[in-house]
ZAMARGU-4260 file (C-alpha; in steps of 0.2 Angstrom, whole numbers, plus 5000, padded with zeros to 4 digits):
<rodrens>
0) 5170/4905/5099 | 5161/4887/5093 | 5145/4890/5084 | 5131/4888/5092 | 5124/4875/5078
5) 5142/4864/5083 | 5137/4869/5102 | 5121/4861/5102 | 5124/4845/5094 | 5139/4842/5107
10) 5130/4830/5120 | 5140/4843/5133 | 5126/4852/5144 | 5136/4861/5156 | 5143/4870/5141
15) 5126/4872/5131 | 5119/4878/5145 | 5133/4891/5150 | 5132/4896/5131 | 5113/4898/5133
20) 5112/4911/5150 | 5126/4921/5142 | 5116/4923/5125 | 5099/4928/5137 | 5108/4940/5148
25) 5117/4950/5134 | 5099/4950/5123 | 5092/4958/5141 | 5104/4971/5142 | 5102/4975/5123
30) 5082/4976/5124 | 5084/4984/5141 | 5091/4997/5130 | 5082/4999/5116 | 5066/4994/5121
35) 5060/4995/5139 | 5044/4987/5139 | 5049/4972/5129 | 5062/4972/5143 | 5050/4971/5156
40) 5041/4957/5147 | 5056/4946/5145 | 5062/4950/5165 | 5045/4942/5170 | 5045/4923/5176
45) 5037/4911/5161 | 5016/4906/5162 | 5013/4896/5146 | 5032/4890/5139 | 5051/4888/5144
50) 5065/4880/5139 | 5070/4863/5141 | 5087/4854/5146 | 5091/4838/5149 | 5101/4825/5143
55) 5091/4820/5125 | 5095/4837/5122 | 5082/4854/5120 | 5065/4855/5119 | 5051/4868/5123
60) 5038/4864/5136 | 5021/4865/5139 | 5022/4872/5158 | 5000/4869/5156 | 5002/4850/5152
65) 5019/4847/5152 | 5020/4842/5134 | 5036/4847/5123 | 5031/4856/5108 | 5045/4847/5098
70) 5044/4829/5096 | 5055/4816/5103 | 5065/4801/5095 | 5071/4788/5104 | 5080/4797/5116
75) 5082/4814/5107 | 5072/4830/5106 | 5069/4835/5088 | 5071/4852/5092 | 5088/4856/5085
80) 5085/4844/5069 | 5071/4854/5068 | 5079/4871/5066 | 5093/4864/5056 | 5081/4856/5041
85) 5075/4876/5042 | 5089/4886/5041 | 5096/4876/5023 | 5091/4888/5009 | 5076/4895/5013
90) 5075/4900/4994 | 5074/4884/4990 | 5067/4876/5004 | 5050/4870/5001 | 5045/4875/5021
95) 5048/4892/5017 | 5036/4900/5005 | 5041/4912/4993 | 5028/4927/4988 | 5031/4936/4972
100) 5015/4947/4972 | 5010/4941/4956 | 5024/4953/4948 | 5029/4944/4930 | 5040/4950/4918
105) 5026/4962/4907 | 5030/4973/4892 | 5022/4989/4894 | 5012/4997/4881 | 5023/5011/4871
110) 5009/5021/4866 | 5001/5023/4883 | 5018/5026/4892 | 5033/5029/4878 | 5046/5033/4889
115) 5043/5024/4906 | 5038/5008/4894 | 5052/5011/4882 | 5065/5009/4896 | 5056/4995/4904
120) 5054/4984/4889 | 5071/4987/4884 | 5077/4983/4900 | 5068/4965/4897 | 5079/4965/4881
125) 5095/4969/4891 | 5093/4955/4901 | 5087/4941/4887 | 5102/4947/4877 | 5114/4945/4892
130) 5108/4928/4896 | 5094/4930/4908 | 5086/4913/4917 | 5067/4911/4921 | 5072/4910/4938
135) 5078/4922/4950 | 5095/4923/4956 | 5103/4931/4972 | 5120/4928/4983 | 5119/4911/4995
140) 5123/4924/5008 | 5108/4939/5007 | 5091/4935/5009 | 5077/4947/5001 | 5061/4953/5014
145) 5059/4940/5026 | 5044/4936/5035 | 5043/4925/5050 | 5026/4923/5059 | 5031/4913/5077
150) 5050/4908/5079 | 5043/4895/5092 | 5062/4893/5099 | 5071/4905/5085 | 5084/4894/5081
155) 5084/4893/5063 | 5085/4913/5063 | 5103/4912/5075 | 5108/4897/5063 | 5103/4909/5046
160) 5116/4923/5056 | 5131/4911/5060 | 5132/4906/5044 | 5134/4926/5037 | 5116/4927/5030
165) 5112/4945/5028 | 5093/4950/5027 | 5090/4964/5016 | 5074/4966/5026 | 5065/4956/5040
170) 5049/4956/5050 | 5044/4945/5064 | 5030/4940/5074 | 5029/4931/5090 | 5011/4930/5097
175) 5016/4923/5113 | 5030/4931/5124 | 5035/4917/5133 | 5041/4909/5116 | 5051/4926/5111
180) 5059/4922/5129 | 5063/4907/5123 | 5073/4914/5108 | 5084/4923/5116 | 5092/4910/5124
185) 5098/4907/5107 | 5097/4921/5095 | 5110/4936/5097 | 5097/4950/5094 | 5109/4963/5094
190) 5120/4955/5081 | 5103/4950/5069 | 5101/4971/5069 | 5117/4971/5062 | 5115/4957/5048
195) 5100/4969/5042 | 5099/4983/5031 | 5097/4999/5044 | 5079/5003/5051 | 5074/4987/5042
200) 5073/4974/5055 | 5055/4975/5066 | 5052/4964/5079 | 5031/4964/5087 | 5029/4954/5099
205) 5013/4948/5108 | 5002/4964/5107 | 5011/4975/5100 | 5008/4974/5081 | 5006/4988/5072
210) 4997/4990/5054 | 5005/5008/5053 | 5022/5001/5057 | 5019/4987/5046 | 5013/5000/5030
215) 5028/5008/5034 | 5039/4994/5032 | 5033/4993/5013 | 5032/5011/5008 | 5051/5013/5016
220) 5054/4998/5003 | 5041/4999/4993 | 5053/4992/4975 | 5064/4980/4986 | 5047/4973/4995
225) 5037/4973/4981 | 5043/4957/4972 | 5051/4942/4982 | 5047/4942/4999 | 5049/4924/5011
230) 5038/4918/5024 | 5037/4904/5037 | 5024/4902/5051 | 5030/4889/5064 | 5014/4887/5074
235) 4996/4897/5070 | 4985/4907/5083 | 4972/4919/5077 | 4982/4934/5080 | 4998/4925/5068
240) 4986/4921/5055 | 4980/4940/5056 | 4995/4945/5057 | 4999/4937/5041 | 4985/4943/5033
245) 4990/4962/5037 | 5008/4958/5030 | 4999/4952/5015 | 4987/4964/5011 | 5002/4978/5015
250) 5011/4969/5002 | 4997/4969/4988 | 4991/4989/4991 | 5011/4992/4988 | 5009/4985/4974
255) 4996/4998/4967 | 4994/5017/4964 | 5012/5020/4958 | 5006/5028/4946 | 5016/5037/4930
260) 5027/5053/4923 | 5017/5051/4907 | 4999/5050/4917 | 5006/5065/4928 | 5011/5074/4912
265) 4993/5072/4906 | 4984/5080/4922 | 4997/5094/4921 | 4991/5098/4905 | 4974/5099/4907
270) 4978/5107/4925 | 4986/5122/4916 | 4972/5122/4904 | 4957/5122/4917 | 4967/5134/4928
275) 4968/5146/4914 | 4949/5145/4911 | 4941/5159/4920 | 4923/5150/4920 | 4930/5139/4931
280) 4930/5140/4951 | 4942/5132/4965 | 4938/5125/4979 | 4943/5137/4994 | 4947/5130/5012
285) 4930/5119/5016 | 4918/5123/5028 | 4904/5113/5036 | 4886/5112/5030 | 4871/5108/5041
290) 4868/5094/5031 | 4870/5077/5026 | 4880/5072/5013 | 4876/5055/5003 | 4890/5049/4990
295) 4884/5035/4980 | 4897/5026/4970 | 4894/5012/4956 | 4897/4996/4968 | 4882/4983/4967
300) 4875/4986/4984 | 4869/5000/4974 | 4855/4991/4965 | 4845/4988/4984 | 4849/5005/4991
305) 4841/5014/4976 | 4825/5015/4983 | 4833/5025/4999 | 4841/5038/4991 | 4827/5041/4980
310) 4814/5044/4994 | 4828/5052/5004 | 4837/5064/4992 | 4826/5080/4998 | 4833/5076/5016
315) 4853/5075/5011 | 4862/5082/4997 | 4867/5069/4986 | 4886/5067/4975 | 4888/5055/4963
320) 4903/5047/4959 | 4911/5043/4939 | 4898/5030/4932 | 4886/5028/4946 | 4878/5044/4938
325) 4868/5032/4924 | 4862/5021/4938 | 4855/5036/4946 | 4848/5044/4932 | 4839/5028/4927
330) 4830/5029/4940 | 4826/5045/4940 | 4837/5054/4952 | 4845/5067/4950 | 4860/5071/4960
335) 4866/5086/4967 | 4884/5086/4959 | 4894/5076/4950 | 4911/5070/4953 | 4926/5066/4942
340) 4942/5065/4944 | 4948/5056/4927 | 4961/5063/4913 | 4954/5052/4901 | 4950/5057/4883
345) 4931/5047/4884 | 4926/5055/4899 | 4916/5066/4888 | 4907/5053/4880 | 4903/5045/4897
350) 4894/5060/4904 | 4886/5062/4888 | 4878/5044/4886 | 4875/5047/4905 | 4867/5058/4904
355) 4875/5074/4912 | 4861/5088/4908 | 4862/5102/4923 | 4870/5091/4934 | 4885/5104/4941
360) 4902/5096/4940 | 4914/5094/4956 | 4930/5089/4944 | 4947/5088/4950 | 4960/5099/4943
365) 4966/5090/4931 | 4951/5083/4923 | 4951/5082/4901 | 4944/5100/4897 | 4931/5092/4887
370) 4922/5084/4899 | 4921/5102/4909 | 4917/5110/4894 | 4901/5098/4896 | 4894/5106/4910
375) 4883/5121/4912 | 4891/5125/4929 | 4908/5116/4934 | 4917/5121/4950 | 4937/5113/4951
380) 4947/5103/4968 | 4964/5102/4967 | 4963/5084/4971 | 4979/5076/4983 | 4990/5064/4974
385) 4990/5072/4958 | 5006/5083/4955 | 5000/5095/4947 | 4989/5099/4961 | 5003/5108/4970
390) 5009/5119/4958 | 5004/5133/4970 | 5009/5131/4986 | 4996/5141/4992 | 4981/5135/4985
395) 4968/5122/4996 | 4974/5105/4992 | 4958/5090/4992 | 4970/5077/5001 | 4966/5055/5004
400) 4954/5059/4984 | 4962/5044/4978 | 4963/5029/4971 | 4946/5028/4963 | 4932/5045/4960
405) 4923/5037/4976 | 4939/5042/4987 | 4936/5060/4980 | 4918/5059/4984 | 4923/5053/5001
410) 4932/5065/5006 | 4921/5081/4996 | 4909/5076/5009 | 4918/5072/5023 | 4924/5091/5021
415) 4910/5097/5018 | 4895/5088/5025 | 4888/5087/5044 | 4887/5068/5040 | 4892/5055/5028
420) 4880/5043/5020 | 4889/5027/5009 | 4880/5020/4997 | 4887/5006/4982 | 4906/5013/4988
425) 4909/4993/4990 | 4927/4991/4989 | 4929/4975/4986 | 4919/4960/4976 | 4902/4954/4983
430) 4900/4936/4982 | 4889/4931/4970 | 4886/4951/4962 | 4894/4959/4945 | 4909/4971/4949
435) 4896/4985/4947 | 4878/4990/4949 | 4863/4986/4936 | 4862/4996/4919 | 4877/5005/4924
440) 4890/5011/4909 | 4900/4994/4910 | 4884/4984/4904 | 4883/4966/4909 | 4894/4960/4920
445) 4901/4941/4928 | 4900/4938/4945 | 4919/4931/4945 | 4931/4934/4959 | 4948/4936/4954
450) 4962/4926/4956 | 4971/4939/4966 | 4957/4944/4978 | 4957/4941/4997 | 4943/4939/5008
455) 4941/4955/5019 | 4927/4959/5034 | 4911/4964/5025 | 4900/4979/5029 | 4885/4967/5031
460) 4881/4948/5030 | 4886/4946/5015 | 4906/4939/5008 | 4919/4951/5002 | 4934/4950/4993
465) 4948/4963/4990 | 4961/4968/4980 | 4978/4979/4981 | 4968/4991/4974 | 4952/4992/4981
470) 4960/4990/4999 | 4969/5005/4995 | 4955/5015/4992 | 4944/5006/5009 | 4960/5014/5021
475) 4960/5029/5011 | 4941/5032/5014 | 4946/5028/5031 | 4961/5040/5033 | 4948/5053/5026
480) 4935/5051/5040 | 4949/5052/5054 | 4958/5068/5045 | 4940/5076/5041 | 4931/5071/5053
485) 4910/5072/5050 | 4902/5068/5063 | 4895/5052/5058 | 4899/5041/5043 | 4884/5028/5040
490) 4889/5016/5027 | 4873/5007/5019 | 4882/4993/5008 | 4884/4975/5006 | 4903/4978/5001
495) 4920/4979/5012 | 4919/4985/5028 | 4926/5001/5030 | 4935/5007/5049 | 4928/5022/5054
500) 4910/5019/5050 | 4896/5012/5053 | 4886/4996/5047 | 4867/5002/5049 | 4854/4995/5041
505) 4842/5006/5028 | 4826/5005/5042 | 4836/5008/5057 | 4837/5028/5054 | 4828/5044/5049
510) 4834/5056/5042 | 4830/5074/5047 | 4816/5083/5037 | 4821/5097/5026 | 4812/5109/5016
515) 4818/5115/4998 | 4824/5131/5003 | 4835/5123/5017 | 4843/5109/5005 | 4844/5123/4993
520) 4854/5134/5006 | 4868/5121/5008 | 4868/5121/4989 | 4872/5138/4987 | 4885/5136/5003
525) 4896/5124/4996 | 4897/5132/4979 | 4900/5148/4989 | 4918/5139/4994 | 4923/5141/4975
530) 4930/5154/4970 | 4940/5162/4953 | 4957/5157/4953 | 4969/5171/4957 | 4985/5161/4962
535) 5000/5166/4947 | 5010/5151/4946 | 5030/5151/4943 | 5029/5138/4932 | 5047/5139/4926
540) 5052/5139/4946 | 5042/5124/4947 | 5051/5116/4931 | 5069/5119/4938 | 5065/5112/4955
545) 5061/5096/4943 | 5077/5096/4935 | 5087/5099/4951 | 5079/5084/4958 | 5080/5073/4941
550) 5099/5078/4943 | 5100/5071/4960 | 5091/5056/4955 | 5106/5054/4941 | 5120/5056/4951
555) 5114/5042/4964 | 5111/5030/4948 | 5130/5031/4943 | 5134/5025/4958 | 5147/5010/4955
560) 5137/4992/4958 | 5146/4976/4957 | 5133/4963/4968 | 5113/4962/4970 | 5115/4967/4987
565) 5122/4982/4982 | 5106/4987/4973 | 5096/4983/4985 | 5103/4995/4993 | 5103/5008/4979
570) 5085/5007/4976 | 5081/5009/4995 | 5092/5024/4995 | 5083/5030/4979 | 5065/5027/4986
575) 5069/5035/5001 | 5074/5051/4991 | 5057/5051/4981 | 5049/5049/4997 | 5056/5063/5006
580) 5053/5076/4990 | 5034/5067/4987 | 5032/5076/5007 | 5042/5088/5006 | 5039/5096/4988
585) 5024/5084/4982 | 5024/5092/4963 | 5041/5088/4960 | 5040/5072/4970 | 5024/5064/4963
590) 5027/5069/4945 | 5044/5057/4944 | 5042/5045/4959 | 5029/5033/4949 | 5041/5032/4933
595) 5056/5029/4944 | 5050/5016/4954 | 5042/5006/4939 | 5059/5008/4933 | 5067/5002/4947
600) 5056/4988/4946 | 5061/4983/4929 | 5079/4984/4936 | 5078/4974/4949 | 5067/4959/4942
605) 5080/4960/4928 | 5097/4958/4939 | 5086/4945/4951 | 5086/4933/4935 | 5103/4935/4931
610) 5112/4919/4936 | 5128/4929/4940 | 5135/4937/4955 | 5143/4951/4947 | 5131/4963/4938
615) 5140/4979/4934 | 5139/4977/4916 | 5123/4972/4916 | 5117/4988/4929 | 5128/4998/4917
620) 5118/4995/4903 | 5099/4994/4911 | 5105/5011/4919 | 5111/5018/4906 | 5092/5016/4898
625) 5087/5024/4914 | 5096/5039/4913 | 5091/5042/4895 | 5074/5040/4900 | 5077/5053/4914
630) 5082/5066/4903 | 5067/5065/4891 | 5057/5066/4906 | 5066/5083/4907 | 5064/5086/4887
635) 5045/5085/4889 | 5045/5097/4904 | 5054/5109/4895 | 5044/5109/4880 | 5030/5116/4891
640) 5040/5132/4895
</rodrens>
């Protein structure tokens, strides 16, 4: 059959338009049965675009005023030019943007991370020795994670697919569903599934965009996605440039919280040393106070909302969160409890310069011993995320504690509190403000916004900007007010809006009176849901359950790889292993998956600027590194038995 790029430049209508009605009826019966409500969108007559025929060629028109959307020459329509000028290498083409998500070539610190960095900076050696370029390198036929925000017509994509153009991973938007009619006169949907790597091609069209769906399309790719990914937008509409933005932020969060075996190794540690501690208590399943909780973190709306929780703080019990204590204490509040959630050696020394006095610790499990050994009553979380925190299977888990101790805070006191008050939990960059409140630890401050910030909704009036990371802790904060669910969440702050609750304004409310026995009651209550620590752990089940999984891991890595498609593929298969045991099994899981996808990482970026097809001995010698590295993982573990 003649392609359809030939077909089209033929001057024969009756044939184009055969061609055409053949293309639409067999994308009907595919979305008829695959996806019935898209079906019965497309099955509708056209309101705002159709397709255009005549003898100048094809055009989209205007059905409002009758304009073509492409221009005409003379006596052509532009249209199939158009598409044409598109569909040549969109790696190269300058209409097509390509995102890196400011991912460089870094070498990693040894003595923070010896064996994920060791492997990662000898990678980099691999690759200079085997002649690597600075710019990347991949097959004219596969294109990386491709991003199309309104087709308007779709004929580049059918053009991309003739010529045998395989899409590792695509996404595409299409706010208007008379346009995405349009397309299927021209591209063969069925077929593009095909060209794309399986569950990787997703299709929203009109309403139907999804930010869980599109957070899924990262985490189910979340090394292949991470580094090159292109975009095009062929028209703009509010919901394409949010769209856009979502895909973006998605992008940036991925990038963030990966974390590390040699960080994971560190909380297991001082897991197994708090756990052993008798002194200490562990948080029980939850139950609900009759009380509000108020969780200040370090964020400079902090500085304004001082007064409120001063005059306020016999009405609501009152968690600080890591540096925000100094703030408090400044001013000559005294919070409640005290939350920490760091491994750090210097945590000590923070709570000492804070200071911490009486103040009773909440610390997640694997917090440095020192800084417990601080306090003069300290009750232990096994906080989500963290590895180590599933050593028992049976023990209360803290889940959505992380990125940052205000996530913790959150979700303490979404647990535990009738209601949740936010004050300086930010997330984000104020306009104008330091990164953290006045006087706190960090001392004096800029008021620059990063390069890598994006503006986000604020809470109040004021402009905010987020990062990867701090937009990973705003949905995180969110997921913990939907799974915990208090009955109100009032969030005070000039920083990031945050879904799930609610802007007010420090006069709009009262709080409920209280006397000291009732607020002291709720204190008792909530330490009441700690209790000594009775669960025996196998640890040497646990270890071999690492090792059976680090084998697994191994035996997918010798897979034989000739072409960069070919890893793609690998790493997909590979993330979606550490992804099913980080659910399944989340010690096992969340102790490796961090290491291994950094690894990856380095893998990939490496064979990305290799300028030559085959990379077999180059994958040999980068795995190789990987597998070493796998099995001193296993070494260390050992050594704990």
């Amino acid at each position: 059959m003649q392609l359809l790029s030939q077909l089209l430049q033929t001057q024969d209508i009756d044939a184009i338009q055969k061609r055409l009605q053949v293309n639409f009826a067999n994308n009907l019966a595919f979305f008829s049965a695959t996806h019935a409500k898209l079906y019965e969108h497309l099955i509708l007559p056209p309101q705002a675009y159709n397709l255009y025929i005549d003898t100048c060629g094809i055009n989209i028109i205007n059905l409002q005023t009758q304009e073509f959307v492409y221009p005409k020459e003379g006596d052509r329509h532009l249209m199939i030019d158009v598409h044409l000028d598109l569909a040549r290498s969109p790696l190269s083409n300058p209409k097509w943007s390509v995102k890196n998500n400011h991912i460089y070539f870094q070498k990693m610190d040894l003595d923070t991370f010896p064996i994920t960095g060791g492997v990662c900076n000898k990678m980099f050696e691999i690759l200079d020795d085997m002649g690597g370029v600075g710019e990347f390198h991949l097959p004219s036929d596969f294109l990386p994670c491709t991003t199309i925000f309104g087709m308007l017509g779709g004929l580049m994509l059918e053009f991309l697919r003739e010529e045998g153009k395989f899409f590792h991973s695509l996404m595409i938007f299409e706010d208007e569903i008379d346009l995405f009619r349009v397309s299927c006169y021209f591209v063969d949907y069925a077929k593009l599934f095909e060209q794309c790597s399986e569950h990787s091609c997703y299709l929203f069209v009109k309403d139907f965009v999804s930010e869980h769906i599109v957070h899924n399309f990262f985490e189910t790719h979340k090394v292949s996605n991470n580094f090159v990914r292109l975009e095009i937008a062929l028209y703009h509409t509010p919901k394409i440039e949010s769209a856009k933005q979502l895909i973006a932020q998605a992008q940036a969060k991925n990038a963030r919280g990966w974390g590390s075996f040699e960080d994971e190794m560190i909380g297991l540690e001082n897991t197994i040393k708090n756990l052993a501690n008798q002194h200490y208590l562990i948080l029980e399943k939850p139950a609900r106070v009759d009380m509000p909780i108020c969780v200040v973190g370090n964020g400079p709306s902090l500085d304004l909302l001082l007064p409120f929780v001063a005059q306020n703080q016999d009405r609501m019990i009152v968690i600080s969160c890591g540096t925000a204590l100094k703030v408090l204490k400044n001013y000559g509040i005294k919070p409640d409890f005290q939350v920490e959630i760091e491994r750090i050696d210097y945590l000590a020394d923070v709570l000492r310069e804070a200071p911490l006095g009486d103040t009773a610790l909440l610390c997640g499990n694997m917090v440095n011993p020192l800084a417990l050994s601080l306090a003069k009553e300290a009750y232990i979380f096994m906080r989500g995320g963290c590895g180590s925190a599933y050593m028992s299977r049976d023990a209360f888990v803290l889940e959505l504690s992380s990125p940052f101790v205000g996530n913790a805070g959150v979700a303490l006191a979404s647990a535990l509190g009738s209601d949740v008050i936010l004050c300086g939990l930010d997330c984000g960059y104020i306009e104008g403000h330091s990164k953290h409140a006045q006087g706190s630890y960090y001392g004096d401050e800029g008021v620059q916004i990063p390069k890598d910030a994006f503006e986000v909704r604020g809470n109040k009036d004021k402009k905010v900007f987020s990062n990867a990371i701090y937009a990973l802790s705003s949905k995180m904060m969110s997921l913990a007010f939907g799974y915990y669910k208090p009955n109100l969440v009032l969030n005070l702050g000039s920083g990031a809006w945050i879904e799930g609750s609610m802007s007010v304004e420090v006069g709009s409310f009262s709080l409920k009176e209280k006397t000291k026995d009732e607020k002291q009651k709720a204190i008792e209550q909530i330490k009441s849901m700690f209790a000594p620590n009775v669960d025996s752990v196998d640890f040497g089940a646990s270890c071999n359950r690492v090792f059976d999984f680090v084998q697994e891991l191994r035996e997918i890595l010798r897979t034989h790889i000739t072409t960069k498609p070919e890893l793609f593929a690998l790493i997909d298969r590979i993330n979606a292993k550490c992804f099913a045991k980080s659910a399944s099994d989340p010690f096992v899981g969340i102790l490796l998956e961090g290491s291994v996808y950094q690894m990856l990482q380095n893998l990939m970026m490496c064979v990305l600027h290799y300028p030559h097809l085959d990379i077999s001995k180059l994958y040999v010698r980068c795995v190789d590194e990987v597998l070493i590295a796998l099995d001193k993982m296993a070494m260390r573990l050992k050594m704990m038995l």
